[in-house]
C-alpha positions in Angstrom: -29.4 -6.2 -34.4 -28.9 -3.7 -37.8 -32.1 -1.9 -38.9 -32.2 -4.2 -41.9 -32.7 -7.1 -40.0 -35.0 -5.9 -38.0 -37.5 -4.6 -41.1 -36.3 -7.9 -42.7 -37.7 -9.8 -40.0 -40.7 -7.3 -39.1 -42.1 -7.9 -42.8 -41.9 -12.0 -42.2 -43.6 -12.1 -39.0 -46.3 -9.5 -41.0 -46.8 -12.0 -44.2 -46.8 -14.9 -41.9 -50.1 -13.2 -40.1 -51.3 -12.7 -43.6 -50.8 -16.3 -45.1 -52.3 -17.2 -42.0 -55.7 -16.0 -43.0 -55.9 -16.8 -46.6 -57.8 -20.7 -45.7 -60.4 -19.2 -46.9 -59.2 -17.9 -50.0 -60.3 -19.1 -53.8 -57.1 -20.9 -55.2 -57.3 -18.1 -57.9 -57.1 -15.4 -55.0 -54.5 -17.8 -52.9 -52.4 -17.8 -56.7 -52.4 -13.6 -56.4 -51.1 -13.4 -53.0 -48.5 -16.1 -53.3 -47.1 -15.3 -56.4 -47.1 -11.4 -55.2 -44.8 -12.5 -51.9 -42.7 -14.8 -54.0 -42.1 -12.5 -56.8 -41.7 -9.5 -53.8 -38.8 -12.1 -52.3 -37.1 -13.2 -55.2 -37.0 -9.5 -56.1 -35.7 -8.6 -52.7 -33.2 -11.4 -53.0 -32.1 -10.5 -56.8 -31.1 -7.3 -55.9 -29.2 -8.4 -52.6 -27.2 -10.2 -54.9 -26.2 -7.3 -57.3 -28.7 -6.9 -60.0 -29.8 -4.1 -61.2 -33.8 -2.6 -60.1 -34.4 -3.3 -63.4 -33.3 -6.6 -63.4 -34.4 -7.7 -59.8 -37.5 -6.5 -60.9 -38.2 -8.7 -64.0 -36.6 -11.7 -61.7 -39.3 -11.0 -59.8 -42.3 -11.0 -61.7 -41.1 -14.2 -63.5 -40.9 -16.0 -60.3 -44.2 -14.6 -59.2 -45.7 -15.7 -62.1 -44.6 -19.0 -61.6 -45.7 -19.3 -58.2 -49.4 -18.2 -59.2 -49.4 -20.5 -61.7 -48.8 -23.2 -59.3 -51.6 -22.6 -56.9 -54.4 -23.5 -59.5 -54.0 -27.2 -59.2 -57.4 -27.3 -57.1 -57.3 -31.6 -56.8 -55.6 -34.5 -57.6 -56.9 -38.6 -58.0 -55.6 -41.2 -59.9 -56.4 -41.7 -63.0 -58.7 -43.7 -65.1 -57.2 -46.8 -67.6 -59.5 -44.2 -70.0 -57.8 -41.0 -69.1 -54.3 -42.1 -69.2 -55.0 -43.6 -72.6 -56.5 -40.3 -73.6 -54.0 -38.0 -71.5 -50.9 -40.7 -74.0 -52.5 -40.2 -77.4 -52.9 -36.6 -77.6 -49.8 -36.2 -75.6 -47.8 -38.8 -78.5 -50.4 -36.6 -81.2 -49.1 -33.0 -80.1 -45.3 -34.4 -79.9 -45.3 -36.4 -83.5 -46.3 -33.2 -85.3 -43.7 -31.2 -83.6 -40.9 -30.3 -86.2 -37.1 -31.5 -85.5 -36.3 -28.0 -84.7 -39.2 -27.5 -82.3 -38.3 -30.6 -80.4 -34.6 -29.2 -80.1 -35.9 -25.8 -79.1 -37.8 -28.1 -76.1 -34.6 -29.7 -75.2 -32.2 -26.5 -75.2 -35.0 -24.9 -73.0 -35.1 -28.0 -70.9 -38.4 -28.6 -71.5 -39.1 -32.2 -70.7 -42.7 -32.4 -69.5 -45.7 -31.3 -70.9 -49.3 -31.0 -69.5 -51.8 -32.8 -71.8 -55.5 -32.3 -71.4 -57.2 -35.3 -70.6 -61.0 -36.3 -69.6 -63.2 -35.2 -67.0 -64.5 -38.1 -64.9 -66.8 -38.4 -61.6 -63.3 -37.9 -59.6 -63.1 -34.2 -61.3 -63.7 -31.3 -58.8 -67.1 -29.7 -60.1 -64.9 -26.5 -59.9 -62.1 -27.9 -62.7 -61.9 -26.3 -65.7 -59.9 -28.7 -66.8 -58.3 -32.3 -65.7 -54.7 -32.6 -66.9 -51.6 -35.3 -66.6 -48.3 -35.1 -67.5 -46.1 -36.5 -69.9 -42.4 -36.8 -70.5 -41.0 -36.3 -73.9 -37.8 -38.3 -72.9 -39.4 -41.8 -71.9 -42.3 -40.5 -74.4 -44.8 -42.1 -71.8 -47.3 -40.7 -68.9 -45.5 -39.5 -65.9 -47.4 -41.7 -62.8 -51.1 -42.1 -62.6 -51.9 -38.8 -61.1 -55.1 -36.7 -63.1 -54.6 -32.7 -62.1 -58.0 -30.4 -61.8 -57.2 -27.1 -62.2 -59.6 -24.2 -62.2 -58.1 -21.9 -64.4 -56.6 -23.4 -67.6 -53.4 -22.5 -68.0 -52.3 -20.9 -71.6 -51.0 -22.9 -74.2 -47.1 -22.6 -74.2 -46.7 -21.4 -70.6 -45.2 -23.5 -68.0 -47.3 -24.6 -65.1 -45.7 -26.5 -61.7 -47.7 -30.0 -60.9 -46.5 -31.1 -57.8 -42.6 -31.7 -58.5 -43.4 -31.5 -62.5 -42.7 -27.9 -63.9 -44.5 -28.6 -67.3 -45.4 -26.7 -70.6 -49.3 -26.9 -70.6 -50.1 -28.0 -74.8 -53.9 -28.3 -74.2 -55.6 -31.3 -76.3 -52.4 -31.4 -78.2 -54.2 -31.1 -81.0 
C-alpha cells in the first residue's frame, strides 16, 4: 500500500470517529462540520483531477457551502390544504412579477425550483424559523405535500437542497 493511500484512508477512519459523535450536535453545528468535510473532499478531489489550488479551493467552498446549507432542514410533515394554498400564491406572486429576462436567467442557470415561505402550523418544530415548500416553475404548481422547518432561514437568492429538491429560497415571494 503507497503512503497516499494509507493517509487517504487514515483521514476516513478519523472523520468517521468524528461524524460518529456529532448526534448531539445543533443542525446549525452538524451544517459547519459537514459542509467543512464536504468542501475539504471536493477540494481534495478537484485537485486530484488537475485544477489548480486556487481553483480546487473555490470548488471546495462552493460545495461546502452547499452541504451546510442542506443540514438546516430540522423537520418535515405534510402540509396543510392552508399552507399549500399559501406556499402556491406567493410562489405564482414572486414568479408573475419576474421579468422575461429574469425567468430566462432561471432557466439558463437551471433553476427550476424555488423555496416559498409558507405558514407555520401546530406541525412546525418550535425551533423553525421558518416552514417552507417547494415549487416548480416548469409545471408552475407545488412540488408534493411536503412543508420544510428550517432553523436558519436561508438568504434570499441562494440555493438550498430539500431532500432531492436543490431550490432557490425567494422568501414570501413578495
Amino acid at each position: 500500500m503507497n503512503a497516499g493511500t494509507l493517509k487517504y484512508s487514515a483521514l476516513c477512519t478519523a472523520i468517521a470517529l468524528a461524524v460518529a459523535g456529532c448526534e448531539n450536535l445543533t443542525p446549525g453545528e452538524n451544517a459547519g462540520v459537514f459542509g467543512a468535510a464536504g468542501g475539504f473532499a471536493a477540494s481534495r478531489i478537484a485537485q486530484a483531477a488537475g485544477l489548480s489550488s486556487a481553483e480546487s479551493l473555490a470548488t471546495g467552498v462552493a460545495v461546502g457551502a452547499v452541504v451546510a446549507a442542506t443540514v438546516y432542514v430540522i423537520a418535515k410533515h405534510q402540509a396543510t390544504e392552508r399552507q399549500r394554498r399559501v406556499a402556491e400564491q406567493r410562489a405564482q406572486v414572486f414568479y408573475g412579477r419576474l421579468s422575461q429576462e429574469k425567468k430566462v436567467t432561471l432557466k439558463k442557470k437551471r433553476v427550476r425550483y424555488i423555496a416559498v415561505d409558507t405558514e407555520k402550523n401546530e406541525k412546525t418544530s418550535p425551533k423553525a424559523k421558518k416552514s417552507v415548500m417547494i415549487w416548480d416553475t416548469q409545471s408552475q404548481q407545488v412540488v408534493g405535500n411536503n412543508v420544510y422547518d428550517v432553523e436558519s432561514t436561508p438568504q434570499v437568492g441562494t440555493t438550498a437542497k430539500f431532500e432531492t429538491y436543490s431550490a432557490q429560497y425567494v422568501g414570501s415571494g413578495s
